[in-house]
N, C-alpha and C positions, 0 to 999 in steps of 0.2 A: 423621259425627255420629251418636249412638245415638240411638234412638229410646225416648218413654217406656217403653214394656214393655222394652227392653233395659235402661235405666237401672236398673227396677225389680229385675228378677234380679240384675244385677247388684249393687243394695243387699241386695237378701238374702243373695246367696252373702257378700258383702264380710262383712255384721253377721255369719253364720253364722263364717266361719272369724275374724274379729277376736275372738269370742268364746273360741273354740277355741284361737287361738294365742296368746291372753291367759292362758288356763290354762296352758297349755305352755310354762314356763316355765324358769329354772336350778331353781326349788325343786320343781318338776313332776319334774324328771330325777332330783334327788339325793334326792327323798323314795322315789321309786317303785323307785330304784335301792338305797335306803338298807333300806328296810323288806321289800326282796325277799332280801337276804342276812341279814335277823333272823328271819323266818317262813317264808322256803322257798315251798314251794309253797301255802298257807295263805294267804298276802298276797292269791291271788287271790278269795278269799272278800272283804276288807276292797275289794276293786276293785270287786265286787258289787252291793254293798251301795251303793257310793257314785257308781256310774250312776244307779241306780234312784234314789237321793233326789236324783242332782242334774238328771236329768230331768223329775221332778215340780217340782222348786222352778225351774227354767228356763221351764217350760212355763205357770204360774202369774206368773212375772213379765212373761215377756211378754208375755203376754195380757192383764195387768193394763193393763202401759204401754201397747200398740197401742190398746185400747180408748176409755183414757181421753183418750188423748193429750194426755198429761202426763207429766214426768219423776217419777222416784220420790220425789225429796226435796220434790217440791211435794205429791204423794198423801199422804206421810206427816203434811206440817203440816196437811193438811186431816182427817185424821182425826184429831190430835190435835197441836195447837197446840205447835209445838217440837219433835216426832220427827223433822222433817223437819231440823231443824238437829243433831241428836243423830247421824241417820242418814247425811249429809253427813261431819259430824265421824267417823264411826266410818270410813267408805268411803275418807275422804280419807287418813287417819293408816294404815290398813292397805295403801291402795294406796303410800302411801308409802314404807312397810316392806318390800314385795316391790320397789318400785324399786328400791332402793337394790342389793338382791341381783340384779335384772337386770341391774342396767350394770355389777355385777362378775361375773356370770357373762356378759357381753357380752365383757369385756375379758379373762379367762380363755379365750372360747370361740379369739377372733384371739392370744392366745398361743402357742395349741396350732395353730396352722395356721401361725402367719407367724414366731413366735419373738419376736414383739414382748412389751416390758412389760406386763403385766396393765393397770396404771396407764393406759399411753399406746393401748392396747386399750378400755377405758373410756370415755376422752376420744373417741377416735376414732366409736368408736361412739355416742355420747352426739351429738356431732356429727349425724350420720347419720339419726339417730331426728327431730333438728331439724328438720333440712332438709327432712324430709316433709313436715311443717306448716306451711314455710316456702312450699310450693307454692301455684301458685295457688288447684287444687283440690285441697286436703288430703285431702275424705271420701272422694273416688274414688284420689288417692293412697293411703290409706289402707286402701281395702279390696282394692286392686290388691294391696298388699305384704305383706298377712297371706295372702292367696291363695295366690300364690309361692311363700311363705316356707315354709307347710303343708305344702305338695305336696312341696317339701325333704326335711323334716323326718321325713313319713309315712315317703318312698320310702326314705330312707339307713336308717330303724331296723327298717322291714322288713328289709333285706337285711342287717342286724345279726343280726336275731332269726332268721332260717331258717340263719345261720352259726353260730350258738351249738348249736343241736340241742337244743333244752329239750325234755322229758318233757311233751307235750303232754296225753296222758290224766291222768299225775299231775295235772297244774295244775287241769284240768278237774274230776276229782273232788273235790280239795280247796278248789276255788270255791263248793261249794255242801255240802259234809262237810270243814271245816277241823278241823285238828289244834290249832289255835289262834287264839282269836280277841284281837286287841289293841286295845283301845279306840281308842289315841293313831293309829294307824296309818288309823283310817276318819274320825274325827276330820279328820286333818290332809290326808285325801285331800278330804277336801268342801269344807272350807275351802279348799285349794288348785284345786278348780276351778270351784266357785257359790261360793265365799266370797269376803266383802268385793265390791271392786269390779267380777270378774269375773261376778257374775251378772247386772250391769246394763250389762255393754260393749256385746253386742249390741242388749240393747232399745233404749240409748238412740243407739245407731248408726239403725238404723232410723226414731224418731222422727226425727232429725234429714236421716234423708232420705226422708222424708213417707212413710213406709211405717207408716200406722195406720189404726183404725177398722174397727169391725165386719166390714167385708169385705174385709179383711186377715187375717182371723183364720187362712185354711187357709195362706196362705202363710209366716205369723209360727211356726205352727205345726212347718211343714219345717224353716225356719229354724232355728228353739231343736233340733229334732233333732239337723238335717245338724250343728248345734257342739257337741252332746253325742256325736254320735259320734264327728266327728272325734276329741275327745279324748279321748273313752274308747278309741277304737282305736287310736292313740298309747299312750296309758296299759298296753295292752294287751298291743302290741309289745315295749314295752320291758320289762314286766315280762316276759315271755318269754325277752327277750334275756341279761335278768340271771340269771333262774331256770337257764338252760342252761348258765351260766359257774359257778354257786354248787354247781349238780347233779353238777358235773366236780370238785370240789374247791378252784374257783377262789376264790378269799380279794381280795373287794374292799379298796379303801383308803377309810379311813373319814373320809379327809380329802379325796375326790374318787371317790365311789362309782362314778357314770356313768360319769368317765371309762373306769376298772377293766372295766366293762362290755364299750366300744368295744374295748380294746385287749385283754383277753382273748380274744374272740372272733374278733376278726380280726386283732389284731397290731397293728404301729406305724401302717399304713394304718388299720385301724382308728379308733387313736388320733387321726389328722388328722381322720376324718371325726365323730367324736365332736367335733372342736372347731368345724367347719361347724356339727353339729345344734345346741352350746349356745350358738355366736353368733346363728344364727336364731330359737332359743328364747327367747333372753334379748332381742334385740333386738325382736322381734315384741312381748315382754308389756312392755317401756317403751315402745313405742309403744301398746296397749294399756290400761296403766296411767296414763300420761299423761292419756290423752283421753277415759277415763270419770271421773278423781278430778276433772278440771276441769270435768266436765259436772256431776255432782253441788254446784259453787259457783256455777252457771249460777240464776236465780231467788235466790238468798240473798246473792250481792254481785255489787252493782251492776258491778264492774268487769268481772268475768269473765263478764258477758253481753256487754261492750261491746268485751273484749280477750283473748278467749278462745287466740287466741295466743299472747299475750304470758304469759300461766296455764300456759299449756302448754309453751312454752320453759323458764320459770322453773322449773316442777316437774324437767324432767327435767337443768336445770341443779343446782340442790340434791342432789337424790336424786344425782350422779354426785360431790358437794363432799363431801357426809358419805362416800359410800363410798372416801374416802378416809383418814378417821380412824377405820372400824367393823373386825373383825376375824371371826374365828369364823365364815367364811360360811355353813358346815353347818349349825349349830347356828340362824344365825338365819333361813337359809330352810325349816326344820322348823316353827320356832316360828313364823315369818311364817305360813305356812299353819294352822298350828294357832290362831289367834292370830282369822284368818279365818273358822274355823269358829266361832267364837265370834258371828263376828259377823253369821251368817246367820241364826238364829232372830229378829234385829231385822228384817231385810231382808224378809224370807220372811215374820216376821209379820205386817209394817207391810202388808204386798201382800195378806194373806187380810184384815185389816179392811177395805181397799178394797172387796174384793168380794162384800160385805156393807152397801154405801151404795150405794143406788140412784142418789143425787144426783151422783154420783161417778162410776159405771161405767154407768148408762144403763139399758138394755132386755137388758146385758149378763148371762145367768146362768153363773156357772162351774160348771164342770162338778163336781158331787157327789162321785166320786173324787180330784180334783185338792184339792179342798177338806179332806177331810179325813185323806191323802197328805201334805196339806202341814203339817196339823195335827200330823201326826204326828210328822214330820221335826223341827217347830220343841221339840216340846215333847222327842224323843229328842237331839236337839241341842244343845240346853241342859242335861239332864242327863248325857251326855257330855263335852260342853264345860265344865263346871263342875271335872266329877272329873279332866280333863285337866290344868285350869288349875292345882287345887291338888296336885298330885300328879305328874304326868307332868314339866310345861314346866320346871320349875327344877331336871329332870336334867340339863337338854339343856346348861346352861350350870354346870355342877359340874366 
């Protein structure tokens, strides 16, 4: 039997990587793997940039939530009567969006290992995701299996990316002196790992396992870290991995970029273990996905406080029904994430009005650079996300 302080760690490590392997996703792989054979070494500039804002905007919402202990969608209607139902509605339709593309990069991933149907891969795994929820104790099921699943996912893309032999100085210099900067490409990196619902998995993981209030603040603080770096050093990996496959002259396939990654690098072995990382990818962020789009309906219908399972079943029943008649998976886990980033200047802004209402957040003061970090982010994000929307997204589907 654990004892409180072990419970506690263990809710933090759980919220920390469920956050992390909520971003690391099929559209985590095919974006990072996608926009490293269009920019080269330059992409790593665009990976830059979108630690940095999504470590500010992580660090600002949990601190928000631990504080007040309260979920977001209830902070949001109290600072303005309806954002909170706007913010729900936005969180829930974009977690939506990236379900759909994890239970077919779920069933994609068991293709490529077992030679089963994409389709009967879906199912299976759609299955699977259930059955977690289906346990007695979900939360600590749940943060057992994004744990796991991480520690997978890190080790096999390591041993991808030290086999590839990528130009490590190149990358480096060009991380911070790029040859090319691409809006769409930082855009849809932010959105795919604080955007939409992924910036509130962890916080609201936490809340819900009494992990809040003022003197939580150092450990909510690790926390939001330890899952920003998880994914950025994921993020990190694999850009690596691709860059050393694209450096050689290797020509990914633009109908399955990652995979081109695995199996360039290392071969048909390769290949298999490419299909390991995106069933754990894609399985981790529909479980994930799941359980923070139904947390944000928690407070605003009465059911899904009462039958939060039964919300949660159903989501990831749907999302696996529709990816049955959607197509173009590339195209729409690009735009899913892009799509996200859109919707983080609502998230992100709803969380700095918070901490600007004393009534609200207490004796809490945030911190001055966080504040205005995040000010910035919202107001760069928006005007990114704007020129993205009208310009960029409706290439993606031409």
């Amino acid at each position: 039997m654990s004892t409180p302080s072990t419970a506690r760690r263990n809710a933090l490590a759980g919220a920390a990587f469920l956050m992390a392997t909520s971003a690391v996703g099929p559209g985590f792989l095919t974006q990072t793997s996608l926009f490293t054979s269009q920019l080269a070494a330059s992409f790593g500039f665009a990976i830059l940039i979108s630690i940095l804002v999504d470590l500010g905007a992580q660090l600002t919402i949990w601190r928000v939530v631990a504080v007040t202990r309260r979920r977001a969608q209830d902070l949001a209607n109290a600072v303005m009567p309806g954002l909170g139902v706007v913010l729900a509605a936005l969180i829930c339709l974009g977690g939506f969006a990236f379900n759909i593309g994890n239970v077919a990069g779920a069933g994609l991933g068991l293709e490529v290992m077992t030679g089963m149907s994409v389709k009967t891969g879906a199912a299976l795994s759609a299955a699977i995701a259930i059955a977690i929820f289906l346990v007695r104790e979900a939360g600590r099921a749940v943060d057992r299996f994004a744990l796991v699943m991480g520690f997978v996912m890190v080790a096999l893309t390591l041993f991808v990316a030290v086999a590839s032999d990528p130009p490590v100085a190149e990358a480096a210099l060009r991380s911070v002196w790029p040859a090319r900067i691409d809006v769409l490409a930082i855009v849809t990196l932010v959105g795919g790992t604080v955007g939409g619902y992924i910036s509130f998995a962890g916080a609201h993981r936490l809340l819900d396992a009494g992990v809040s209030g003022m003197d939580a603040l150092p450990q909510v603080d690790r926390s939001a870290a330890t899952a920003i770096g998880v994914a950025s050093l994921m993020r990190v990996l694999l850009f690596l991995a691709a860059l050393g496959v694209v450096s050689r002259g290797g020509v990914l396939d633009p109908g399955n970029p990652a995979a081109s990654v695995f199996r360039l690098a290392v071969g048909e072995a390769g290949y298999k273990l490419f299909g390991l990382v995106m069933w754990a990818a894609a399985l981790t962020s529909v479980v994930g996905s799941a359980y923070t789009s139904v947390s944000f309906l928690k407070g605003l219908v009465p059911s899904a406080d009462r039958h939060a399972t039964r919300w949660t079943v159903g989501f990831i029943g749907v999302s696996t029904l529709v990816f049955l008649t959607i197509g173009r998976p590339v195209a729409v886990l690009v735009a899913a994430g892009a799509l996200n980033g859109l919707i983080l200047p609502v998230s992100l802004g709803s969380m700095l009005l918070v901490t600007r209402r004393p009534e609200l957040v207490g004796g809490y003061r945030h911190p001055g650079w966080l504040l205005w970090a995040g000010v910035i982010v919202v107001v760069a994000m928006t005007a990114m996300g704007a020129t993205t929307l009208a310009t960029e997204l409706p290439k993606l589907f031409r």
